[in-house]
C-alpha positions in Angstrom: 45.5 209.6 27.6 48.6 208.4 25.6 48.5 209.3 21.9 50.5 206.7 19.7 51.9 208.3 16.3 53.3 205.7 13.7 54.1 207.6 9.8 54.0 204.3 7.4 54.4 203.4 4.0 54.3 200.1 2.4 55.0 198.6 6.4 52.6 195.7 5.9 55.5 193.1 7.1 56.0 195.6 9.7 53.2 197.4 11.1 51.2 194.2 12.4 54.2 192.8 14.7 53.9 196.5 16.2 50.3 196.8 16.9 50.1 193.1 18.6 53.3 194.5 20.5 50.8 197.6 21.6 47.9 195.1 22.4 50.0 193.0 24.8 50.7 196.3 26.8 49.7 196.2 30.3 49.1 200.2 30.0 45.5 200.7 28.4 44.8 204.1 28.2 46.2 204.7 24.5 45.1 205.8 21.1 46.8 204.6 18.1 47.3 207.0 14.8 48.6 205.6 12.1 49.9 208.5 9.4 50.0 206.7 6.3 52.0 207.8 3.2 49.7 206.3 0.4 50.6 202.9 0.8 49.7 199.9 -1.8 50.3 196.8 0.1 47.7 196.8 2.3 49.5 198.8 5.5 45.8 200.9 5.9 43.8 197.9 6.3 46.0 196.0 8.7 46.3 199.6 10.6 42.1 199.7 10.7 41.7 195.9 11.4 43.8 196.8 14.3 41.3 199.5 15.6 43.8 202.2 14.6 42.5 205.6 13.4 44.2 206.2 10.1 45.0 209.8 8.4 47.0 211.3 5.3 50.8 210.7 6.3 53.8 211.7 4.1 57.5 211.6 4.8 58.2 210.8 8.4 58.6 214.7 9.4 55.0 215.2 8.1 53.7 212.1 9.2 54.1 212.3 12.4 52.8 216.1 12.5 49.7 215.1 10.9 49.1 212.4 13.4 49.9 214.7 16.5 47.4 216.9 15.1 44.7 214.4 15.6 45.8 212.9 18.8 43.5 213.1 21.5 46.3 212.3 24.6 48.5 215.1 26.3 51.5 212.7 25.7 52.4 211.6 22.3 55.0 209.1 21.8 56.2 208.5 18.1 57.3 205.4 17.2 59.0 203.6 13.7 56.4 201.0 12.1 59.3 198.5 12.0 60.1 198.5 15.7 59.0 195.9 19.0 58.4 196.9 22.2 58.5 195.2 26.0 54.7 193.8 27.2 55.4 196.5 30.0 57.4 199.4 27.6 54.1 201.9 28.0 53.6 201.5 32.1 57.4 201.8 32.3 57.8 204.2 30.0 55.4 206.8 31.7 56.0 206.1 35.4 59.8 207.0 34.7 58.6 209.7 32.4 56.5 211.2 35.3 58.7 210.1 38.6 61.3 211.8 36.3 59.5 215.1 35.3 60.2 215.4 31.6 58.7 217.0 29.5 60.6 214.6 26.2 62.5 212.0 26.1 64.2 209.1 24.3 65.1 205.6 24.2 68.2 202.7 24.1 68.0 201.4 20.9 68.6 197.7 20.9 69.0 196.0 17.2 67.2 192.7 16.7 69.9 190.9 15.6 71.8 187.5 17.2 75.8 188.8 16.5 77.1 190.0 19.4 79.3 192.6 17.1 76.4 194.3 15.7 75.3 195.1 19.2 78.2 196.0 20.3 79.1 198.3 17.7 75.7 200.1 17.9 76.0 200.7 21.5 79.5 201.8 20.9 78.4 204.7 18.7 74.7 205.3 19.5 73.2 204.0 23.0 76.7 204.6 24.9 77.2 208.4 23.8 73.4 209.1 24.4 73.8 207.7 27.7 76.9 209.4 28.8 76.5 212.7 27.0 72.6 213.5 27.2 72.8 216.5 29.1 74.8 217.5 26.6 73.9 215.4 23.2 70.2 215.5 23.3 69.1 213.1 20.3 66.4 210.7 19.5 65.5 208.6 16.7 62.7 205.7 16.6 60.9 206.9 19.3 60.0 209.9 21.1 58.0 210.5 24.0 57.0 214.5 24.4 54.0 216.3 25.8 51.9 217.9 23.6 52.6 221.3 24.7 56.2 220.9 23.4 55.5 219.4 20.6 53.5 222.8 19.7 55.9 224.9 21.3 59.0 223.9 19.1 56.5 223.9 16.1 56.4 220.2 15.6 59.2 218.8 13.1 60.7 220.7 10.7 59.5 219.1 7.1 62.2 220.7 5.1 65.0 218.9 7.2 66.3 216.4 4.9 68.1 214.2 7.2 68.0 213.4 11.0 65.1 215.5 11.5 64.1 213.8 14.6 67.8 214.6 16.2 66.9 218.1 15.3 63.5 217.8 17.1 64.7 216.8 20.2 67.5 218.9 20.2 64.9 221.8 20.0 62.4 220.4 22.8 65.8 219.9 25.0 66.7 223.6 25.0 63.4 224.9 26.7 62.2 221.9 28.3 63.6 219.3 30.5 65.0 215.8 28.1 65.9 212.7 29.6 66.7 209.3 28.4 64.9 206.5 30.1 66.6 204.2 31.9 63.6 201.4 32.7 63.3 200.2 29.6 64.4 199.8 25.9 62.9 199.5 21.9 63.9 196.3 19.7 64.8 198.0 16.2 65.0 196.0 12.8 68.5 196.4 10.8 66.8 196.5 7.5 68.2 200.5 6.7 71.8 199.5 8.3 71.5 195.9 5.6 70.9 198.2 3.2 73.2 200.7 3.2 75.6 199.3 5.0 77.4 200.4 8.0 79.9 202.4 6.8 77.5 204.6 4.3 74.8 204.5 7.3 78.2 205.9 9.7 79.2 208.3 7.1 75.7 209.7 6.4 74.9 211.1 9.7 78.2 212.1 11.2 78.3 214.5 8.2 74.5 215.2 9.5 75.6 215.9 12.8 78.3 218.2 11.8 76.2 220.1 9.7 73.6 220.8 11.9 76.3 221.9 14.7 77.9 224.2 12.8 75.5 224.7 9.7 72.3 224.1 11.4 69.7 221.1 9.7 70.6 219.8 6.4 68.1 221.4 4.0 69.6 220.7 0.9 69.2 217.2 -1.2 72.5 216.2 -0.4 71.7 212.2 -0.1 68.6 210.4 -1.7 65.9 209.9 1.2 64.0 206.4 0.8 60.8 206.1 2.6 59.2 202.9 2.9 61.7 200.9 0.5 63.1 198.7 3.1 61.7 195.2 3.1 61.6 192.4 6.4 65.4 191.4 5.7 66.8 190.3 9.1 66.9 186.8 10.2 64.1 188.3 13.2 61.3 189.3 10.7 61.1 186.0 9.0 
């Protein structure tokens, strides 16, 4: 069985374009968890209507280790409430995983958006390096496919990391275990963080967050404000 981890708070818009996304799968043999962070508009109900189980969530980091504690499968794949996936992502996404023998491993990120330059510029600085330099440039962010085991190994993530946490958690499974990205298929991401931020303070953000934790190590300290479930259905896809 396949274990499904979503952290969530306040992803009412979000959460239900998800779930039908994880109906529509022609893999079956899931569980869904949703890890909820208190949420007031309603995210718990949709996430139960669903047929989801539903425990205590809090920041992403401890989210999604809450939910892994529950899950049932020896896979678990974490996944972003604000994120859409291919009718055949899960049956890809595990034949490749298997064929492949990984042990974790990440995905192309592809935004929902209709500007060609928006894509272009996020494959220039995310999908492209990950795809060139993953042997050495393990990273991950979205959604993460691991087996249990590692996940345990490594400790789950690190809930003091401020920041990029689960770049950090990859980077950990990668140096004991084999990492791959897969190639078969890709997730649909929302630019609501990117519309409000704004690329350059988005760019700036976490190339100081990937120097630090090369030659620092994790950023511990509260060097930027994290927001966690601030970010409303902005982009022209969502409406």
């Amino acid at each position: 069985m396949l274990s499904i981890v979503i952290p969530t708070l306040n992803e009412k818009d979000y959460l239900p374009r998800l779930l039908e996304c994880l109906r529509r799968q022609s893999f079956r043999n899931f569980e869904v968890i949703v890890a909820d962070a208190g949420s007031i508009d309603g995210t718990e109900e949709v996430a139960r209507a669903f047929g989801c189980k539903v425990v205590k969530g809090g920041l992403p980091a401890q989210g999604r280790n809450r939910g892994a504690k529950e899950a049932q499968g020896e896979l678990i794949l974490f996944l972003d409430a604000d994120v859409i996936l291919p009718d055949d992502f899960l049956e890809k996404t595990l034949k490749e995983f298997k064929e492949r023998n990984l042990d974790i491993a990440t995905f192309s990120l592809i935004p929902l958006s209709k500007k060609w330059k928006t894509k272009i510029l996020f494959n220039f600085f995310y999908n492209y390096p990950l795809r060139i330099l993953q042997e050495k440039w393990a990273h991950g962010a979205m959604g993460i496919l691991v087996k249990k085991w590692l996940h345990q190994k490594i400790g789950g993530f690190d809930e003091k990391i401020k920041i990029a946490e689960d770049h950090y958690y990859v980077q950990k499974g990668a140096k004991i275990a084999k990492f791959g990205l897969i190639k078969s298929t890709k997730i649909y991401i929302s630019l609501r963080r990117i519309k409000k931020e704004g690329w350059v303070k988005i760019g700036l953000k976490y190339s100081f967050a990937e120097l630090h934790m090369k030659f620092k190590g994790p950023i511990k300290k509260e060097y930027f404000q994290y927001k966690f479930g601030e970010f409303k259905p902005e982009d022209e896809y969502w409406k």
